[in-house]
Short mmCIF file of the C-alpha atoms (twelve columns), coordinates in Angstrom:
data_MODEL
# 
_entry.id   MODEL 
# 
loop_
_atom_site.group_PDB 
_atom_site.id 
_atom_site.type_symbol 
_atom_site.label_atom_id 
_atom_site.label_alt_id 
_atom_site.label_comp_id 
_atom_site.label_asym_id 
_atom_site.label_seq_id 
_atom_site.Cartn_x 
_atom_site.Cartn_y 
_atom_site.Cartn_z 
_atom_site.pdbx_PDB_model_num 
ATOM 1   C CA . UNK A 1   -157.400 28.926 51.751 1 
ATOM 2   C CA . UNK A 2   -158.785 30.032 54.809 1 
ATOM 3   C CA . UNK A 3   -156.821 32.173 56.829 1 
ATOM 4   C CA . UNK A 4   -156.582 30.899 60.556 1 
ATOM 5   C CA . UNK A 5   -157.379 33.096 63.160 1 
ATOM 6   C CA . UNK A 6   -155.145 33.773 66.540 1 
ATOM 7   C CA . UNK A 7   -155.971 31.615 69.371 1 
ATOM 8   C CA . UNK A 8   -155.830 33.007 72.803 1 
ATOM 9   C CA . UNK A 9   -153.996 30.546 74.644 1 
ATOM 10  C CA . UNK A 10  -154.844 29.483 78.265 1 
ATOM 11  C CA . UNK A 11  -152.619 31.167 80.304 1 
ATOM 12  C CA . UNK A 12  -152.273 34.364 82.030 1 
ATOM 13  C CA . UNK A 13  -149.170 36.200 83.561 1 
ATOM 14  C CA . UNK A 14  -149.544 39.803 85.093 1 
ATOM 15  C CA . UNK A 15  -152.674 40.428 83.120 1 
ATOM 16  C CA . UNK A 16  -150.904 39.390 80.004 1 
ATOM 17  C CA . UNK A 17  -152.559 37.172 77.652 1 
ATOM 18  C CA . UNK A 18  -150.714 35.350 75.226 1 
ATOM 19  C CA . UNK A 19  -151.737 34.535 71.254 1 
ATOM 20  C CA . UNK A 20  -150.562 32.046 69.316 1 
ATOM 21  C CA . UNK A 21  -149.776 33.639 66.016 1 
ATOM 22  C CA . UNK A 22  -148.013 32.465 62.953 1 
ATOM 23  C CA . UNK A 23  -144.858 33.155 62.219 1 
ATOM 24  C CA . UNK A 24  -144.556 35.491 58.951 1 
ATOM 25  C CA . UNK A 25  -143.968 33.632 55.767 1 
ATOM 26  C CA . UNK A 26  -140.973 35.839 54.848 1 
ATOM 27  C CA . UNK A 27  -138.683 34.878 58.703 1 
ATOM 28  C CA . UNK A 28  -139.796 30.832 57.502 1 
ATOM 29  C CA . UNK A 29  -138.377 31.553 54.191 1 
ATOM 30  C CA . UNK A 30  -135.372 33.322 55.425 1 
ATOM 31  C CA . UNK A 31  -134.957 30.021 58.200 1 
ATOM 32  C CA . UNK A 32  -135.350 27.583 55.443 1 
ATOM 33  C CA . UNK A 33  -132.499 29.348 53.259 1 
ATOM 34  C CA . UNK A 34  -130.495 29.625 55.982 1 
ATOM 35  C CA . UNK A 35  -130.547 25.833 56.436 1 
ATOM 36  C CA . UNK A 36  -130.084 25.084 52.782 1 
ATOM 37  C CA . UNK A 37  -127.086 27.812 52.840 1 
ATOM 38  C CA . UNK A 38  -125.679 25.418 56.407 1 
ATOM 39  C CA . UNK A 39  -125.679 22.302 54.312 1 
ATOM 40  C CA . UNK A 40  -123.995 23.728 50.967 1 
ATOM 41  C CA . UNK A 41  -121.192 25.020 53.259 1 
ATOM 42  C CA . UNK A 42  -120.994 22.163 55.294 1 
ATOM 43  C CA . UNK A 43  -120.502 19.869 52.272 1 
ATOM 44  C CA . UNK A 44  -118.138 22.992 50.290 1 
ATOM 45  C CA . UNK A 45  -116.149 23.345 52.761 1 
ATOM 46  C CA . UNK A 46  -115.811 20.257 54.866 1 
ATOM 47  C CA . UNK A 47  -117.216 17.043 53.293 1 
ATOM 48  C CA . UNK A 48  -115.757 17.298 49.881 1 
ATOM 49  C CA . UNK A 49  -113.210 20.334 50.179 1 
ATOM 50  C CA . UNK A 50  -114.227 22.145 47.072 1 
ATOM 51  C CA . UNK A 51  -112.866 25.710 48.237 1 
ATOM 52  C CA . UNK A 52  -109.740 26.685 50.256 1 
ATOM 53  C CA . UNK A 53  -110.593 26.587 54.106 1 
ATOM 54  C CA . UNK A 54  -109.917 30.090 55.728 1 
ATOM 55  C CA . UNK A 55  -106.042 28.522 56.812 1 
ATOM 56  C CA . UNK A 56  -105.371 27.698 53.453 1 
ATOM 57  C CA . UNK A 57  -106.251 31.071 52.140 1 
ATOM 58  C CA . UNK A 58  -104.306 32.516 54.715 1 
ATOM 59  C CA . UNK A 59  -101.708 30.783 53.758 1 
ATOM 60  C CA . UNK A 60  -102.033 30.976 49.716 1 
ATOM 61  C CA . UNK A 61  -102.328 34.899 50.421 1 
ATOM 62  C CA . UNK A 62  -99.080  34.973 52.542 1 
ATOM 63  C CA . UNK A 63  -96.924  32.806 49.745 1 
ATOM 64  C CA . UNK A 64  -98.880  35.142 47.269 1 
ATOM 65  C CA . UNK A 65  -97.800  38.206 49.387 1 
ATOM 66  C CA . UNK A 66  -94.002  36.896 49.741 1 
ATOM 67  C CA . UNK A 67  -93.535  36.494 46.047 1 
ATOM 68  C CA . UNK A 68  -94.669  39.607 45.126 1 
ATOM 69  C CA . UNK A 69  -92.779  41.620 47.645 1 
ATOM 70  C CA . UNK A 70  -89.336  39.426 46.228 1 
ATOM 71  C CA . UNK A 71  -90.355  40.852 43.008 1 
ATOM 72  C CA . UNK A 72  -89.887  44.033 44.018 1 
ATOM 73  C CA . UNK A 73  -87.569  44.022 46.003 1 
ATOM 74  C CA . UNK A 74  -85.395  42.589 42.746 1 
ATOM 75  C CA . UNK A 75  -87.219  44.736 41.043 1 
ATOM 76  C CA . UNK A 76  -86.043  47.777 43.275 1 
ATOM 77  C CA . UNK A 77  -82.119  46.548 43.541 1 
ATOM 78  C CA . UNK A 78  -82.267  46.451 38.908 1 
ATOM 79  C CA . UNK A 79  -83.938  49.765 38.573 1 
ATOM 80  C CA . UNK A 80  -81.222  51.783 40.808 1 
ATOM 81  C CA . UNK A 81  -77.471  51.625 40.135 1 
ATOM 82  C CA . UNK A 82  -76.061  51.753 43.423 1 
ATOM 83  C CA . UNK A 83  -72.337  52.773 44.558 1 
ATOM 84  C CA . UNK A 84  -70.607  54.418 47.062 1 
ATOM 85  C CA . UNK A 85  -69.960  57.811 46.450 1 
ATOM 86  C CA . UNK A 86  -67.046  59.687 47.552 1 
ATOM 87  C CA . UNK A 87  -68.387  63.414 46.526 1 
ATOM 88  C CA . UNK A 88  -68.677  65.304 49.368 1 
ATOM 89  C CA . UNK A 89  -71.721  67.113 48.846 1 
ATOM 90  C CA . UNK A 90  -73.241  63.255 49.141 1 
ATOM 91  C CA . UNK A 91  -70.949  63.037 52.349 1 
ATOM 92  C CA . UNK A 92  -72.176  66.057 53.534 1 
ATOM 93  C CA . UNK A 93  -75.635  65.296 52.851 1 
ATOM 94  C CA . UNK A 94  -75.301  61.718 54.346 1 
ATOM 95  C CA . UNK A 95  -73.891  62.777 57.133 1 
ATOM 96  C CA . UNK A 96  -76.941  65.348 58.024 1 
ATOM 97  C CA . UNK A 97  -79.428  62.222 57.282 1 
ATOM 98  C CA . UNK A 98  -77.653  60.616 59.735 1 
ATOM 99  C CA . UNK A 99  -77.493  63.030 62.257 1 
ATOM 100 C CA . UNK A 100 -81.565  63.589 61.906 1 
ATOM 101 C CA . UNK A 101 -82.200  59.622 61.564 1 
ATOM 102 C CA . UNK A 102 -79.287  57.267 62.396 1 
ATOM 103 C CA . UNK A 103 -77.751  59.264 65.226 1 
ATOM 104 C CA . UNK A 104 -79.983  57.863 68.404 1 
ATOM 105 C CA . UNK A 105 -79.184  54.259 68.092 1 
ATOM 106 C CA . UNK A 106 -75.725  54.217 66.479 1 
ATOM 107 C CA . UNK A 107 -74.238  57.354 68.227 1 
ATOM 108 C CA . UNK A 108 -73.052  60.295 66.537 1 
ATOM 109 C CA . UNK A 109 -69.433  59.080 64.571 1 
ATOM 110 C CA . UNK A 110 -71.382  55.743 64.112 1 
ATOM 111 C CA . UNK A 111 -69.726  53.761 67.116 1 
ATOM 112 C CA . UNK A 112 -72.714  52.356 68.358 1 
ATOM 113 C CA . UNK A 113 -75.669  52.515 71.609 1 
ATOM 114 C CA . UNK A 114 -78.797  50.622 70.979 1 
ATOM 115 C CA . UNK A 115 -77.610  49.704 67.066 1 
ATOM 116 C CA . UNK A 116 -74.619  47.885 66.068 1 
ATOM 117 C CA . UNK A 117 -70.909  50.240 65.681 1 
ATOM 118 C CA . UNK A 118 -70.615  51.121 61.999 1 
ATOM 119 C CA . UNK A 119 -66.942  51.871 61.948 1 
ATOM 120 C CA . UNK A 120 -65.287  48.641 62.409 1 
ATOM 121 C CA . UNK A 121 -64.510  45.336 60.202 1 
ATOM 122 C CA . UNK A 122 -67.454  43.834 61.618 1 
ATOM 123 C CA . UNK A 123 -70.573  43.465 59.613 1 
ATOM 124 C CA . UNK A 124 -74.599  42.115 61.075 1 
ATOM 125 C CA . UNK A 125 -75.689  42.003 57.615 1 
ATOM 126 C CA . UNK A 126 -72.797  42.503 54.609 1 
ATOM 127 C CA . UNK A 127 -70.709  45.229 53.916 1 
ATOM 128 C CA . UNK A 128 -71.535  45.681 50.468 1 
ATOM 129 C CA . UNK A 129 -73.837  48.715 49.508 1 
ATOM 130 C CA . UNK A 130 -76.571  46.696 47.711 1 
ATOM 131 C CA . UNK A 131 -76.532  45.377 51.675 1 
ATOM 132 C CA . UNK A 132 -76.503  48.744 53.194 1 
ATOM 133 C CA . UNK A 133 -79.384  49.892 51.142 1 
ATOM 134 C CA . UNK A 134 -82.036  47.291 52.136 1 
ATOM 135 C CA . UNK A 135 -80.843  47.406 55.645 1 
ATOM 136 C CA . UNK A 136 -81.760  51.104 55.410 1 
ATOM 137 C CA . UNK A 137 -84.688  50.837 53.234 1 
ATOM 138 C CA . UNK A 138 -86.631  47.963 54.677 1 
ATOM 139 C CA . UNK A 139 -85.097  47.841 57.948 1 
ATOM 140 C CA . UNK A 140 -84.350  44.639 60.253 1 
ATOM 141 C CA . UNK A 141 -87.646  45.037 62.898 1 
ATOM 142 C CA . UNK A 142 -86.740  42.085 64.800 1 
ATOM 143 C CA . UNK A 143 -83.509  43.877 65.915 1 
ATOM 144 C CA . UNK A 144 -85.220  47.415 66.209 1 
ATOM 145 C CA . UNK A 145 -84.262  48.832 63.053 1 
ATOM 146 C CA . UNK A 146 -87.457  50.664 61.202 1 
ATOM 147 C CA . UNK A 147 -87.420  50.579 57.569 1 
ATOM 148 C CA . UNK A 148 -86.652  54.325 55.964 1 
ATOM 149 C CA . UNK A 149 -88.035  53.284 52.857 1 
ATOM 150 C CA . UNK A 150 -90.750  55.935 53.511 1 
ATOM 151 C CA . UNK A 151 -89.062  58.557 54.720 1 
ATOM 152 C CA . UNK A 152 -86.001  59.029 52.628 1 
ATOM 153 C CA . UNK A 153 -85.761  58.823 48.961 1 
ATOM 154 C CA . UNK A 154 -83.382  56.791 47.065 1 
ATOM 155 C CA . UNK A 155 -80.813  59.007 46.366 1 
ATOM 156 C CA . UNK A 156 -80.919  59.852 50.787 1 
ATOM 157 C CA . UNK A 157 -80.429  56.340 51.186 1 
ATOM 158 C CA . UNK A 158 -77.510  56.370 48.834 1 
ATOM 159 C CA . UNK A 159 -76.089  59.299 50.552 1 
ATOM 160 C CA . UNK A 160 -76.094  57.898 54.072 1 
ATOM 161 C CA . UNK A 161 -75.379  54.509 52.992 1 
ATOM 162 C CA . UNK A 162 -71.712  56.807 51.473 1 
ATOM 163 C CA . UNK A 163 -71.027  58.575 55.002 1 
ATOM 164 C CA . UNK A 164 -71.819  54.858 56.582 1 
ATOM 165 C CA . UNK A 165 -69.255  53.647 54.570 1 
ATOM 166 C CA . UNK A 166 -67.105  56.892 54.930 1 
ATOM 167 C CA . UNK A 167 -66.987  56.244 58.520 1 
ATOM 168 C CA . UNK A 168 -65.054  52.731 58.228 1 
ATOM 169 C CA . UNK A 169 -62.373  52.723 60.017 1 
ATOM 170 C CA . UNK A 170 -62.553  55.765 62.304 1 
ATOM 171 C CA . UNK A 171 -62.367  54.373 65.716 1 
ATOM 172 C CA . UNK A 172 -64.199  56.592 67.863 1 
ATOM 173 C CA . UNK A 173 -64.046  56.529 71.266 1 
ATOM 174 C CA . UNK A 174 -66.342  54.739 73.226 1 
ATOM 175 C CA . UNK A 175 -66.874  52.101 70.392 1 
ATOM 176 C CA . UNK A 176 -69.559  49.408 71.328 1 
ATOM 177 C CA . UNK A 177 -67.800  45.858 70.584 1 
ATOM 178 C CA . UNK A 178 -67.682  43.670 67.206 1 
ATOM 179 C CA . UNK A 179 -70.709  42.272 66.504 1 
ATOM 180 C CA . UNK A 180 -70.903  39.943 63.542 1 
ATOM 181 C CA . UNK A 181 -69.033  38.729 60.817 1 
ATOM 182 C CA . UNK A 182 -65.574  39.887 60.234 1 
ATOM 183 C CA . UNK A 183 -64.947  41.445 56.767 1 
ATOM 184 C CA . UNK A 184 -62.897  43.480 54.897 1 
ATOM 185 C CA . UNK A 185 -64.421  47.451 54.112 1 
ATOM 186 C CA . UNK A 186 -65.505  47.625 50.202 1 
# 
């Protein structure tokens, strides 16, 4: 096959003359495959719903995501027995966990600012220390409380989740008002 030679077109523009060459056989096949690859995922994806859409992944990914952090979270509550403690070196060391972490938002003999007061009979999210510890390790965001989860270790958590519990009770001055459900101290 003969190859065809440029033809100089007929028009002119600042000196410039213009050729009209072929297009390389290698962009053709590339525009071709892109056109084959158009239809497949047209018809995939839209005609006869084959494979998730991008929403339904998202969504598969975030029930996928959900279920696995459940599982650890159980997993987390089984693997760690969990009480208060009433030995004062885990007082002691509660209480300076506290001071470094807790002390901006619930004020320094727990009665409350920005957080919630820790010393009375009223409770945002149980009383029990199973409910302390995943209020202190994965925090409550929506109200402003970070998770600690990776910044204290378990036995910290345990510790302040003691003097929390140590400071039922205490009615310090300047206490910010009930907020939640009333229950009795464990």
């Amino acid at each position: 096959m003969a190859k065809k030679h440029d033809e100089l077109l007929d028009h002119e523009y600042d000196g410039i003359k213009e050729y009209d060459n072929d297009l390389p056989p290698w962009w053709i096949y590339l525009f071709y495959l892109t056109i084959v690859f158009g239809v497949i995922y047209l018809l995939n994806y839209h005609v006869f719903k084959t494979a998730p859409s991008q929403d339904e992944e998202y969504r598969i990914e975030m029930a996928r995501a959900e279920k696995a952090k459940a599982e650890h979270e159980a997993a987390e509550a089984n693997s760690l027995v969990v009480a208060f403690s009433s030995d004062n070196e885990d007082l002691e060391a509660g209480k300076t966990v506290f001071d470094a972490n807790c002390l901006a938002c619930h004020g320094a003999n727990g009665e409350g600012g920005v957080g919630p007061n820790l010393t009375d009979e009223y409770y945002l999210h149980g009383n029990k220390i199973e409910d302390y510890v995943k209020v202190i390790t994965y925090g409550v965001p929506e109200k402003g409380m970070i998770p600690w989860e990776k910044s204290l270790s378990k036995k910290q958590i345990l510790q302040v989740s003691s003097y929390i519990q140590s400071l039922y009770g205490s009615k310090p001055a300047n206490a910010k008002e009930p907020q939640g459900e009333l229950m009795a101290a464990n």
